[in-house]
N, CA, C and O atoms as a GROMACS GRO file, in nm:
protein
  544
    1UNK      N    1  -1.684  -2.055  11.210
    1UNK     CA    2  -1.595  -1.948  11.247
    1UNK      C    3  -1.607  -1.835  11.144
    1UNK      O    4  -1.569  -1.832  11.026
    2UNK      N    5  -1.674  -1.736  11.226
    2UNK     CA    6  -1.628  -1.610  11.105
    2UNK      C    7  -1.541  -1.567  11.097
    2UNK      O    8  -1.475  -1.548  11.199
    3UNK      N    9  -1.481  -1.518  10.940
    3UNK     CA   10  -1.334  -1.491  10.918
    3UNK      C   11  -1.359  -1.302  10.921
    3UNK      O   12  -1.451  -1.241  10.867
    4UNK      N   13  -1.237  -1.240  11.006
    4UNK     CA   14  -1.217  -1.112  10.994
    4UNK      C   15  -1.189  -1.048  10.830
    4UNK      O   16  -1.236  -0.937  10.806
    5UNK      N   17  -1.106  -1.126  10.711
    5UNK     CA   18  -1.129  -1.121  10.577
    5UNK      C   19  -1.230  -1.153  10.512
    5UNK      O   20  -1.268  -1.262  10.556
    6UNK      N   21  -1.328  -1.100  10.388
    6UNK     CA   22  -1.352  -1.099  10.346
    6UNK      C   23  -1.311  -1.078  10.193
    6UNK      O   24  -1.255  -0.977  10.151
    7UNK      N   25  -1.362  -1.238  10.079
    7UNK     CA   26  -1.316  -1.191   9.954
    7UNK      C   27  -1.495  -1.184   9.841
    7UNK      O   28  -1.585  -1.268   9.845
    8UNK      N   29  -1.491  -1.061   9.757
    8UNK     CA   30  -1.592  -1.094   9.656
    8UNK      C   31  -1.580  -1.053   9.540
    8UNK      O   32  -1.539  -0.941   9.510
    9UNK      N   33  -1.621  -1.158   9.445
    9UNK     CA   34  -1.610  -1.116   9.334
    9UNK      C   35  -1.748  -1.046   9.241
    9UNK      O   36  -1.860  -1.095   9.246
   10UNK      N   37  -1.716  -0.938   9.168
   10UNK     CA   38  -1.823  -0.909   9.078
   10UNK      C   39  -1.790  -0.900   8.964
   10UNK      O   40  -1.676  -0.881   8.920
   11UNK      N   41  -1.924  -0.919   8.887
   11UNK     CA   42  -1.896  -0.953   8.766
   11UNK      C   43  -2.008  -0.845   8.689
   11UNK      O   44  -2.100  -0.791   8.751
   12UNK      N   45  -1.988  -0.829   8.572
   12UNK     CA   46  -2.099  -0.710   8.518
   12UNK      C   47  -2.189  -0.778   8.473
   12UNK      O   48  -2.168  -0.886   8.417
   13UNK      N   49  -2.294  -0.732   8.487
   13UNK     CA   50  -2.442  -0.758   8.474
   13UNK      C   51  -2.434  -0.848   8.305
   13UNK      O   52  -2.351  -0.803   8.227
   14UNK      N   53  -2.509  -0.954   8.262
   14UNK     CA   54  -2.530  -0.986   8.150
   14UNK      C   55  -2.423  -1.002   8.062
   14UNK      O   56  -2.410  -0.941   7.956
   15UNK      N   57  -2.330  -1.104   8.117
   15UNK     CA   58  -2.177  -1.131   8.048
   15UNK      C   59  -2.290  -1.278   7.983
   15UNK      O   60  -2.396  -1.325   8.026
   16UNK      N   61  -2.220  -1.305   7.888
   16UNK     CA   62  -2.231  -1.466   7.842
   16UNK      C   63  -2.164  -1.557   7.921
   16UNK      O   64  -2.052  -1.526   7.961
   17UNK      N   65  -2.224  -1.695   7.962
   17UNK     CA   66  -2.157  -1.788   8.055
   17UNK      C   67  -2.025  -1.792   8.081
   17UNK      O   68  -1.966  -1.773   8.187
   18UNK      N   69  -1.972  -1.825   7.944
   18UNK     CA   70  -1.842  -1.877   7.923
   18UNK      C   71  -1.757  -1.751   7.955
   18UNK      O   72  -1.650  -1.791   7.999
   19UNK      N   73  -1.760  -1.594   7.950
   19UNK     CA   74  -1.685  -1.500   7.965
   19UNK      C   75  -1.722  -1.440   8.118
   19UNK      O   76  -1.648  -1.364   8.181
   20UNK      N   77  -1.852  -1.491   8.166
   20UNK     CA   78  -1.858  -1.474   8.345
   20UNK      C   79  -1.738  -1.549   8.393
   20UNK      O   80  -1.648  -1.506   8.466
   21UNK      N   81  -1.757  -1.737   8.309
   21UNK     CA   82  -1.674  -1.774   8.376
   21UNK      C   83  -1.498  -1.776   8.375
   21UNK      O   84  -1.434  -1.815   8.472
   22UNK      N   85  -1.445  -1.733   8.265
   22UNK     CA   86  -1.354  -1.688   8.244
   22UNK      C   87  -1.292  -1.574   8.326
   22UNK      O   88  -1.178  -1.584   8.369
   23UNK      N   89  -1.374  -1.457   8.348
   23UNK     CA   90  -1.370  -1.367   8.442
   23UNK      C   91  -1.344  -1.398   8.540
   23UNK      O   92  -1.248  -1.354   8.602
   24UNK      N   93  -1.449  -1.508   8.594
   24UNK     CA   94  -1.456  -1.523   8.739
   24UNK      C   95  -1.286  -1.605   8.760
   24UNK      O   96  -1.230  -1.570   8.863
   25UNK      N   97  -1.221  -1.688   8.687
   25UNK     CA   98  -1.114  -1.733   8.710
   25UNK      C   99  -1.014  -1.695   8.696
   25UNK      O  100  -0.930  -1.739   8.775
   26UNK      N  101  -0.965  -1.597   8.593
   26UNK     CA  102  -0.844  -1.434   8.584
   26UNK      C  103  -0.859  -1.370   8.693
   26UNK      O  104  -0.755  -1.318   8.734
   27UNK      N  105  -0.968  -1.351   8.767
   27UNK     CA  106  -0.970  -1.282   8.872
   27UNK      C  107  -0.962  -1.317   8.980
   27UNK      O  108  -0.917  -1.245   9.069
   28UNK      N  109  -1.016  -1.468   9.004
   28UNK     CA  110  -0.972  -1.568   9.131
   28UNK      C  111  -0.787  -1.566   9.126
   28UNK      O  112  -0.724  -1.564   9.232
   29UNK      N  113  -0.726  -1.566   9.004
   29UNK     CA  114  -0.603  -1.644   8.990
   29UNK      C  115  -0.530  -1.509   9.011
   29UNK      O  116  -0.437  -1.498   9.091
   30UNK      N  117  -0.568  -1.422   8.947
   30UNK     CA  118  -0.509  -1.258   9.024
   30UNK      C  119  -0.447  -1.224   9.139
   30UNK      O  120  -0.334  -1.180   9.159
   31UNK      N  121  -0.576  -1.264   9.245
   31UNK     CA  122  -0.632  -1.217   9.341
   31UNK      C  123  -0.525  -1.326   9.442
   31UNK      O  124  -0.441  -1.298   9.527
   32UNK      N  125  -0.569  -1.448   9.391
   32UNK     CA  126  -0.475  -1.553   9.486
   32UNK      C  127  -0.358  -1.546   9.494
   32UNK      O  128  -0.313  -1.602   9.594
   33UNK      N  129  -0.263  -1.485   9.408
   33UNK     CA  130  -0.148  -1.457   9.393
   33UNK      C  131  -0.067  -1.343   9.472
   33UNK      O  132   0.055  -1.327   9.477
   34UNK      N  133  -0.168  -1.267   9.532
   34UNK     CA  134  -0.155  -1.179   9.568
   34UNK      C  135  -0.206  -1.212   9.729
   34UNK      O  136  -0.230  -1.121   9.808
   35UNK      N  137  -0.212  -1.280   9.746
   35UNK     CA  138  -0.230  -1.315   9.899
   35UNK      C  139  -0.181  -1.421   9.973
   35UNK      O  140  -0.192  -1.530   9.916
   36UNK      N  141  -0.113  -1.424  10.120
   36UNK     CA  142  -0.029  -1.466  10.175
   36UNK      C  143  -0.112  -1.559  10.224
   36UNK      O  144  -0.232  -1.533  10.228
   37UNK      N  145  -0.065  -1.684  10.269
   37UNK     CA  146  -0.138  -1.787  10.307
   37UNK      C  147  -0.279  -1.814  10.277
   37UNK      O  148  -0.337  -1.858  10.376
   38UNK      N  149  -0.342  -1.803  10.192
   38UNK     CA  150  -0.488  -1.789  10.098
   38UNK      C  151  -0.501  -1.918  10.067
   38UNK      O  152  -0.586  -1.941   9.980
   39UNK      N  153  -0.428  -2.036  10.123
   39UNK     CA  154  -0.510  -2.202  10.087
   39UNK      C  155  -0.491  -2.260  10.240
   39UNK      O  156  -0.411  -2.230  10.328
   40UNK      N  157  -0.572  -2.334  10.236
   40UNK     CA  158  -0.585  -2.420  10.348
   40UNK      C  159  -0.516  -2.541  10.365
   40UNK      O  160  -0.446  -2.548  10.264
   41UNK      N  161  -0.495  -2.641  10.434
   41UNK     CA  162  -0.436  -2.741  10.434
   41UNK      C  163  -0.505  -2.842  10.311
   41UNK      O  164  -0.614  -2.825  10.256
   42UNK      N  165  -0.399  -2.961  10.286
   42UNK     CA  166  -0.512  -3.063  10.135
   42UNK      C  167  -0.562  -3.104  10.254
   42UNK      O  168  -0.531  -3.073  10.369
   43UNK      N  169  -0.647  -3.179  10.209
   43UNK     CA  170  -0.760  -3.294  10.252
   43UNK      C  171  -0.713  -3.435  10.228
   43UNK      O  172  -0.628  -3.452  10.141
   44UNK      N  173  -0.771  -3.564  10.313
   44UNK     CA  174  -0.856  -3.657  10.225
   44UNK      C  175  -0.972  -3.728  10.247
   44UNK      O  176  -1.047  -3.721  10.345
   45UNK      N  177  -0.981  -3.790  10.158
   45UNK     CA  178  -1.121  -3.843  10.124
   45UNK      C  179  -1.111  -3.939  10.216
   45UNK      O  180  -1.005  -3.952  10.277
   46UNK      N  181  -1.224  -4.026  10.242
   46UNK     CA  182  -1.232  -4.132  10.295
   46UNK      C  183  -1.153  -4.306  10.237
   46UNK      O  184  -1.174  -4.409  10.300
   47UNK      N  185  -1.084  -4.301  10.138
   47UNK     CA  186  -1.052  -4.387  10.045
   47UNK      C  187  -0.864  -4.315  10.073
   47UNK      O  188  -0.757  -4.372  10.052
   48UNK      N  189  -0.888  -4.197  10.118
   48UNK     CA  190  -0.706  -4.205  10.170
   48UNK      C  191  -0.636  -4.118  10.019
   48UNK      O  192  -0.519  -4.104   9.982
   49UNK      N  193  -0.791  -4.062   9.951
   49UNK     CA  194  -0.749  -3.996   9.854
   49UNK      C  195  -0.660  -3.799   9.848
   49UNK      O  196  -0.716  -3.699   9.893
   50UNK      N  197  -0.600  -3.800   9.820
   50UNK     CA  198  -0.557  -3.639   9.843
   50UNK      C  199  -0.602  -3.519   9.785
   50UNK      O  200  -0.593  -3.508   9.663
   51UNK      N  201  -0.647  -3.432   9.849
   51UNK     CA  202  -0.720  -3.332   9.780
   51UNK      C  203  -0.678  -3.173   9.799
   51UNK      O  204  -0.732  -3.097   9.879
   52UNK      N  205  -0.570  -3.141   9.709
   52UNK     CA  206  -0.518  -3.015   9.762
   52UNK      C  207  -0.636  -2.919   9.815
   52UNK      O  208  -0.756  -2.906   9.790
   53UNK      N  209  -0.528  -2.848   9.914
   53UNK     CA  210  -0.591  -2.740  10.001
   53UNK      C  211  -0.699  -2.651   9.920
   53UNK      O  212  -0.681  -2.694   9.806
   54UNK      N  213  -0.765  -2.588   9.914
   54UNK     CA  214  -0.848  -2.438   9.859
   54UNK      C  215  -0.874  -2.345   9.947
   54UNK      O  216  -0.868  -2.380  10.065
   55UNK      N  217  -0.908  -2.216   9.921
   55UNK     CA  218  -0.905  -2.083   9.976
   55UNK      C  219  -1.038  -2.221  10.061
   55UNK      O  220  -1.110  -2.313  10.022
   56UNK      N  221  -1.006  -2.162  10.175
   56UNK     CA  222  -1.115  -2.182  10.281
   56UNK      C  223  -1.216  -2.016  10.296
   56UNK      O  224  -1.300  -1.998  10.385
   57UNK      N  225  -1.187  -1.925  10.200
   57UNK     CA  226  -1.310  -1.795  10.253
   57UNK      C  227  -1.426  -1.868  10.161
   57UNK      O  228  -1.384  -1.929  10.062
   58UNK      N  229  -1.571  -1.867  10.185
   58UNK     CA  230  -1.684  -1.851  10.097
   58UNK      C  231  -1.639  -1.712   9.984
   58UNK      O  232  -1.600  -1.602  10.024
   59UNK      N  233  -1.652  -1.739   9.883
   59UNK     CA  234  -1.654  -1.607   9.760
   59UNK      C  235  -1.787  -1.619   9.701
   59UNK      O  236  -1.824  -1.694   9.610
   60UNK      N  237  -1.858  -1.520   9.778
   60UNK     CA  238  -2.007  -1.493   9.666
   60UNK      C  239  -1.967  -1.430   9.571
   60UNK      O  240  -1.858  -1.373   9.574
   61UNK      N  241  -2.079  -1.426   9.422
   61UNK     CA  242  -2.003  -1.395   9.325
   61UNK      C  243  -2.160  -1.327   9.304
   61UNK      O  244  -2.274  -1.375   9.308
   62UNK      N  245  -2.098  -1.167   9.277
   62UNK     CA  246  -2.187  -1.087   9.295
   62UNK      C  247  -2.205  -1.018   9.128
   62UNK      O  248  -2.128  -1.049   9.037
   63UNK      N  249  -2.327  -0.916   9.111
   63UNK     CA  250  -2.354  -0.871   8.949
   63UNK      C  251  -2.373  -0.741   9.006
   63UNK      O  252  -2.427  -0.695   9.106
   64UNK      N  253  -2.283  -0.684   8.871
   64UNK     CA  254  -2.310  -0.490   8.897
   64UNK      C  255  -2.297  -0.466   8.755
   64UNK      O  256  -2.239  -0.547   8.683
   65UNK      N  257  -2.366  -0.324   8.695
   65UNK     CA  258  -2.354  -0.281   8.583
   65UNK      C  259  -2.241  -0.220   8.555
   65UNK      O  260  -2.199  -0.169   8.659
   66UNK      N  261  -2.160  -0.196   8.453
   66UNK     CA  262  -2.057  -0.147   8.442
   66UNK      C  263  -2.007  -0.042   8.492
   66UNK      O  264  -1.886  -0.034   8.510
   67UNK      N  265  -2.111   0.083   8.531
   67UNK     CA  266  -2.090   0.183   8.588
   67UNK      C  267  -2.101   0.197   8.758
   67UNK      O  268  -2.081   0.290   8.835
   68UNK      N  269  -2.140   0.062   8.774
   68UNK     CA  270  -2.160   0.043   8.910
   68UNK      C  271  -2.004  -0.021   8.963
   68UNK      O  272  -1.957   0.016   9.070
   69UNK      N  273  -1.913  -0.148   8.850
   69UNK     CA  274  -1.780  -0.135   8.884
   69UNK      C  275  -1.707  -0.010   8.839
   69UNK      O  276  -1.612   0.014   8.915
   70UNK      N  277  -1.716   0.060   8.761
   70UNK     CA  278  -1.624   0.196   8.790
   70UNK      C  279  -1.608   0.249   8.920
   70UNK      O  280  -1.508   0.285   8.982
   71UNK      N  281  -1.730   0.245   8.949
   71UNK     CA  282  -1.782   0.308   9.096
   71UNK      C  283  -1.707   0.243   9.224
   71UNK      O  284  -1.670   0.302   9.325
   72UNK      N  285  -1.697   0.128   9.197
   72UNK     CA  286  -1.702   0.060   9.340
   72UNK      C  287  -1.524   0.034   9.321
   72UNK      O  288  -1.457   0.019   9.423
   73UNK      N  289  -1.459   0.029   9.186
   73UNK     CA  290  -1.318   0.068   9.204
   73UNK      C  291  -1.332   0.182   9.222
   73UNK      O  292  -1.333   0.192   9.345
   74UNK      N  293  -1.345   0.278   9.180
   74UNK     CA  294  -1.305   0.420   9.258
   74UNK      C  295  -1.358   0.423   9.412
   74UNK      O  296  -1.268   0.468   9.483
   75UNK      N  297  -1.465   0.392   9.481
   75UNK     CA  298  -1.476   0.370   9.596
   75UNK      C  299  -1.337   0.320   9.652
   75UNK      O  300  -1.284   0.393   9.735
   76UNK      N  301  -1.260   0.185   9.611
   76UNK     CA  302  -1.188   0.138   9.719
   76UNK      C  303  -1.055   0.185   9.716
   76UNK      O  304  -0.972   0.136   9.791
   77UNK      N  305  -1.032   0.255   9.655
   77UNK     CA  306  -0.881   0.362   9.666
   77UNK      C  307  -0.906   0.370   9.817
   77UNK      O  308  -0.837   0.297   9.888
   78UNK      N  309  -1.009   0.459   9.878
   78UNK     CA  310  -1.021   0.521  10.025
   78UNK      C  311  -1.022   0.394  10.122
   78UNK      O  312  -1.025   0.432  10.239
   79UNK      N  313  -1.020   0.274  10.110
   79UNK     CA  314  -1.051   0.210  10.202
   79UNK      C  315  -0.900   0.123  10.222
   79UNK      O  316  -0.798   0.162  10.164
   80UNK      N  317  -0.899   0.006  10.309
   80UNK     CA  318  -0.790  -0.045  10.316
   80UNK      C  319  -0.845  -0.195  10.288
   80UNK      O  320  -0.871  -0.280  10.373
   81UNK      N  321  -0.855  -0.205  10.160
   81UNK     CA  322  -0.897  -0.330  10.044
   81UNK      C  323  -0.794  -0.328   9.958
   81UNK      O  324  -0.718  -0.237   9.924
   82UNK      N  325  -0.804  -0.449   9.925
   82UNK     CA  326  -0.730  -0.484   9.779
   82UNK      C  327  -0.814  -0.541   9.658
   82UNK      O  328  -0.860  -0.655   9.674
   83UNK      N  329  -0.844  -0.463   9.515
   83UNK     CA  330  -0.914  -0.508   9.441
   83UNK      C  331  -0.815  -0.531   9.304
   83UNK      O  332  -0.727  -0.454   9.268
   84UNK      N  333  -0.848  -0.642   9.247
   84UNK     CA  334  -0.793  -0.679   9.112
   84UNK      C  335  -0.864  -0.673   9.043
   84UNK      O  336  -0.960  -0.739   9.084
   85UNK      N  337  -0.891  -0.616   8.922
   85UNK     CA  338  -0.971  -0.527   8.805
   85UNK      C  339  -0.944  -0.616   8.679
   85UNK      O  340  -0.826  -0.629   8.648
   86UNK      N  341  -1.039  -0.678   8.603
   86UNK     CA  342  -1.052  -0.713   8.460
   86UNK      C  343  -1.141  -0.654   8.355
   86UNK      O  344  -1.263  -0.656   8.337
   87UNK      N  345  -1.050  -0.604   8.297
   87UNK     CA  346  -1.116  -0.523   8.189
   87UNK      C  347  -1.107  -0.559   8.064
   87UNK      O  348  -1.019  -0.641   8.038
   88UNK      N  349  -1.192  -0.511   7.953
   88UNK     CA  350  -1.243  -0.509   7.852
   88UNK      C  351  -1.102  -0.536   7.752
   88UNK      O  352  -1.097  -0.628   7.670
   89UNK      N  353  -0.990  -0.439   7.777
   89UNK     CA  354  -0.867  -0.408   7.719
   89UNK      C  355  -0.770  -0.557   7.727
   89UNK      O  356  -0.717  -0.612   7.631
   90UNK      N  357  -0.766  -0.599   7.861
   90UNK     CA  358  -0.725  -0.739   7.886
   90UNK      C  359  -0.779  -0.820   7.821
   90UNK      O  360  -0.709  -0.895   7.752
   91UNK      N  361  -0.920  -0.834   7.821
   91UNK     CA  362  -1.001  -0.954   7.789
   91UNK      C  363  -0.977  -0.987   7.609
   91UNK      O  364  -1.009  -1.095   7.560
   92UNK      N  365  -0.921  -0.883   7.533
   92UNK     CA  366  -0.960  -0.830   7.407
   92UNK      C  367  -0.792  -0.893   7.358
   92UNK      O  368  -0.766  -0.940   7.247
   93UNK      N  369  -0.714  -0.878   7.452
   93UNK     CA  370  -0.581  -0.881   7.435
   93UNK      C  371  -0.511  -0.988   7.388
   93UNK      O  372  -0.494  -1.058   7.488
   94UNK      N  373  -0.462  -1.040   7.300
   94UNK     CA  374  -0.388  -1.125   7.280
   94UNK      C  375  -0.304  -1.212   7.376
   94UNK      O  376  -0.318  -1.333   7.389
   95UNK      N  377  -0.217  -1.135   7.441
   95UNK     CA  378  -0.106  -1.174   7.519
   95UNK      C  379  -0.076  -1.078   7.646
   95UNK      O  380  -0.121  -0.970   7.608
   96UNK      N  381  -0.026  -1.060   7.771
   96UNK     CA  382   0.012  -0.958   7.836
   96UNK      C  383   0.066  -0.836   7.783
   96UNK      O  384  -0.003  -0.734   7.776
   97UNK      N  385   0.193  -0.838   7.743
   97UNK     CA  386   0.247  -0.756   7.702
   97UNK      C  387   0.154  -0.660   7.605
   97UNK      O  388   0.175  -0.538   7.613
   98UNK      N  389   0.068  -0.702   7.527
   98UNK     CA  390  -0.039  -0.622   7.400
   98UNK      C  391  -0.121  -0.554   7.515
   98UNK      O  392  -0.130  -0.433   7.536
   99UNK      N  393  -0.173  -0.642   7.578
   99UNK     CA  394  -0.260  -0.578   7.705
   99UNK      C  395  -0.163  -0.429   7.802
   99UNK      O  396  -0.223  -0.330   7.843
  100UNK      N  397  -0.054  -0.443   7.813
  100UNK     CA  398   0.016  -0.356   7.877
  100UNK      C  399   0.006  -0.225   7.820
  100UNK      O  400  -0.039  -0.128   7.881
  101UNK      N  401   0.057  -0.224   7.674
  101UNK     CA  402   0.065  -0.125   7.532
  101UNK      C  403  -0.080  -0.095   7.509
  101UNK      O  404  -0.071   0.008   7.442
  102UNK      N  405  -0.211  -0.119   7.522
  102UNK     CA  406  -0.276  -0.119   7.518
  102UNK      C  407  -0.331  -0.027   7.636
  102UNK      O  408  -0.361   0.091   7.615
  103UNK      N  409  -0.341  -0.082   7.747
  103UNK     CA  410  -0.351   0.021   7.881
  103UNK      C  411  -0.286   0.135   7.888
  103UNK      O  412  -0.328   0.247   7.916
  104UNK      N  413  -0.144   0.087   7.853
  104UNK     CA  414  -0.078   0.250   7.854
  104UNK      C  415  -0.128   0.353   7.774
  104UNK      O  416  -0.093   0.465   7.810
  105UNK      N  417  -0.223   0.346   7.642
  105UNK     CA  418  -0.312   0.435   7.605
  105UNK      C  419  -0.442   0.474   7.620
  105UNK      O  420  -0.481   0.576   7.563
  106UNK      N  421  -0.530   0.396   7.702
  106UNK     CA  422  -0.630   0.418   7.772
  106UNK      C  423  -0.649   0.460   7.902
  106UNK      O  424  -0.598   0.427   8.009
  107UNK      N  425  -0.746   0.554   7.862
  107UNK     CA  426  -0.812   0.685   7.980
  107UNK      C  427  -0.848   0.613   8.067
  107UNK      O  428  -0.910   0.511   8.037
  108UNK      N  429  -0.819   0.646   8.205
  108UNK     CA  430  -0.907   0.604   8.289
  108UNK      C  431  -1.061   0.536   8.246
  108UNK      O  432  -1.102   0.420   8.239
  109UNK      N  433  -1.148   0.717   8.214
  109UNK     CA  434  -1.271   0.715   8.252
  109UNK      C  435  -1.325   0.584   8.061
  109UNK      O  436  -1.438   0.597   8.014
  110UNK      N  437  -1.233   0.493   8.001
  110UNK     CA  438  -1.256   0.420   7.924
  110UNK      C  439  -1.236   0.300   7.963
  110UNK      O  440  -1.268   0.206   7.890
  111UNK      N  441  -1.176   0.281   8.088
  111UNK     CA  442  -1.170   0.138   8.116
  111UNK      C  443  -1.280   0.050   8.127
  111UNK      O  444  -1.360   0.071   8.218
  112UNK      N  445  -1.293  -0.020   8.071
  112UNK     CA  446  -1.445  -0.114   8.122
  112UNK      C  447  -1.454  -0.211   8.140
  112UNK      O  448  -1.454  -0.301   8.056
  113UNK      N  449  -1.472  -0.229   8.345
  113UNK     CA  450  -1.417  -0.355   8.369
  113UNK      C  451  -1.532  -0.472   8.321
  113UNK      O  452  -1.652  -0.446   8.328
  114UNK      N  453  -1.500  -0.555   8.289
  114UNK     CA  454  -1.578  -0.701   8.296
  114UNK      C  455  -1.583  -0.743   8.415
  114UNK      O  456  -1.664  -0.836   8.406
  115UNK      N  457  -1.539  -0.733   8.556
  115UNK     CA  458  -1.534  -0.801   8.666
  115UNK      C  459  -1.411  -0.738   8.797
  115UNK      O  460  -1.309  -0.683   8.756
  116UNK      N  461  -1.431  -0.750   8.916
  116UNK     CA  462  -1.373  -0.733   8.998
  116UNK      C  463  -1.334  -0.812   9.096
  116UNK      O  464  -1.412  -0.787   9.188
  117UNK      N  465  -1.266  -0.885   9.126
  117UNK     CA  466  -1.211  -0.919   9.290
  117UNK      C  467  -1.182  -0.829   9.418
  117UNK      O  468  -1.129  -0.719   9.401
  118UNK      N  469  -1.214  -0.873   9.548
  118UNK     CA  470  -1.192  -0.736   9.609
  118UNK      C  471  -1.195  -0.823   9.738
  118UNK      O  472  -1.283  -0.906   9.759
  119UNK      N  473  -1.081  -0.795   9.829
  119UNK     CA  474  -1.073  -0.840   9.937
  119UNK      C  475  -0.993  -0.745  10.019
  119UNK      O  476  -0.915  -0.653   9.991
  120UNK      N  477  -1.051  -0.812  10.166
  120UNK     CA  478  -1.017  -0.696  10.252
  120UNK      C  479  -1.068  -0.712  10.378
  120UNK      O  480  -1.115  -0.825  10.385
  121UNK      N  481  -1.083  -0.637  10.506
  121UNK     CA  482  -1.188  -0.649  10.639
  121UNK      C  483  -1.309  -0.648  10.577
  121UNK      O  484  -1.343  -0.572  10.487
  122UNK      N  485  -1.395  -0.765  10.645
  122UNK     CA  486  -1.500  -0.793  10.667
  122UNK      C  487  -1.563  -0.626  10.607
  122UNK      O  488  -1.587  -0.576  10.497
  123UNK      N  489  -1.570  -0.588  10.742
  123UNK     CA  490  -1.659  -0.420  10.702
  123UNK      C  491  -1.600  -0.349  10.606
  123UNK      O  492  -1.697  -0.283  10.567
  124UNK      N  493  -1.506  -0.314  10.538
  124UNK     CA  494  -1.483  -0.273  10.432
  124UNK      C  495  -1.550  -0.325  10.307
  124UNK      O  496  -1.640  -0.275  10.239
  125UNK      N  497  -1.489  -0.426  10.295
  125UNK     CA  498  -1.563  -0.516  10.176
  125UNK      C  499  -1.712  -0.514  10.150
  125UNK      O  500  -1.748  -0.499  10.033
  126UNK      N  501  -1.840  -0.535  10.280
  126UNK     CA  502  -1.942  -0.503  10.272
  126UNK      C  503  -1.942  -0.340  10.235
  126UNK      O  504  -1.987  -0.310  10.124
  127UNK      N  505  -1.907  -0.265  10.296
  127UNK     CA  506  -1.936  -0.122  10.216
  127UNK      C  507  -1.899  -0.085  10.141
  127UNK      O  508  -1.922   0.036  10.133
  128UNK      N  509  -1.833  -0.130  10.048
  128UNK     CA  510  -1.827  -0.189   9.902
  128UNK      C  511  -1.943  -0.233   9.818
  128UNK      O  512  -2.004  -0.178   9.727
  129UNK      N  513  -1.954  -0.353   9.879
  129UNK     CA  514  -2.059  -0.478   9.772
  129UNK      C  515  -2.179  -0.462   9.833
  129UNK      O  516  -2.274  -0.440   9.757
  130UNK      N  517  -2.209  -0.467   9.987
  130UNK     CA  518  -2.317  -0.456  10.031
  130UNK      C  519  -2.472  -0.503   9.963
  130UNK      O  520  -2.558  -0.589   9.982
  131UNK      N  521  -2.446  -0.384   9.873
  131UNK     CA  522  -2.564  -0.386   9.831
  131UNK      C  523  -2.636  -0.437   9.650
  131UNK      O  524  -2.740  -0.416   9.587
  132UNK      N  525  -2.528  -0.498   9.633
  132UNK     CA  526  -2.476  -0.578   9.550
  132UNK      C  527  -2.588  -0.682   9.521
  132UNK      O  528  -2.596  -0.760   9.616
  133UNK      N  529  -2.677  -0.711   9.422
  133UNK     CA  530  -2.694  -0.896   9.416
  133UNK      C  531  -2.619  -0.968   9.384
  133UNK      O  532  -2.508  -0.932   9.344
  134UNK      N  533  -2.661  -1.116   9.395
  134UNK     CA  534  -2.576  -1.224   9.388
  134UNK      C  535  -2.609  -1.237   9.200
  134UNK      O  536  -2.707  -1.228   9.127
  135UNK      N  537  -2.522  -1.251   9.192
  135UNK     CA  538  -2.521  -1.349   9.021
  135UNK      C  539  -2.585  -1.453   9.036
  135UNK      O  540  -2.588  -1.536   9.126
  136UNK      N  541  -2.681  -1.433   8.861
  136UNK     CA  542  -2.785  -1.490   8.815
  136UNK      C  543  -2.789  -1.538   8.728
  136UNK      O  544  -2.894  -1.591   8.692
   0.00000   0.00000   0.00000
């Protein structure tokens, strides 16, 4: 069944493992929070074991250069997507609140995301990422 939503994540080109994968999970946990019915029923195993629900969308997890996520957040202002943004300022941050005080003095054009989540219609989302590779 194809789903009319679409979710993807990107991540900037040439992160170290451990901070792709860090990324990739601030931004899963973002993103999930922010969406209404986003798990599926649990499961079980054959043994009668229980296996909570998970997002039933596929999330490819896509690579862009940093200036390519500036880009593709400023792209989705115009569209009717929802993207959750991790940046450099967060990542650096101690605690929320430091991260807050911190943002509130940074420029826009200084933000530098480490990664994006972005969900939305199917066709939106591709003209977005489209043209995107997959992470490597």
């Amino acid at each position: 069944m194809r789903m009319a939503t679409k979710i993807v994540v990107v991540l900037r080109q040439g992160l170290e493992p451990a901070l792709a994968a860090n990324a990739g999970v601030v931004l899963g946990l973002a993103l999930g929070a922010r969406l209404e019915n986003s798990l599926a029923s649990d499961g079980k195993d054959a043994g009668g074991g229980v296996h909570a629900g998970i997002n039933p969308h596929p999330v490819p997890v896509l690579q862009a250069s940093g200036e390519q996520l500036r880009e593709l957040k400023a792209g989705a202002d115009d569209l009717a997507v929802t993207v959750v943004g991790f940046n450099e300022v967060a990542r650096r941050s101690r605690d929320y609140v430091e991260y807050l005080e911190a943002l509130a003095v940074t420029e826009p054009r200084d933000v530098d995301y480490v990664g994006l989540a972005v969900t939305g219609p199917r066709k939106e989302v591709n003209k977005l990422t489209g043209k995107l590779a997959l992470l490597r």
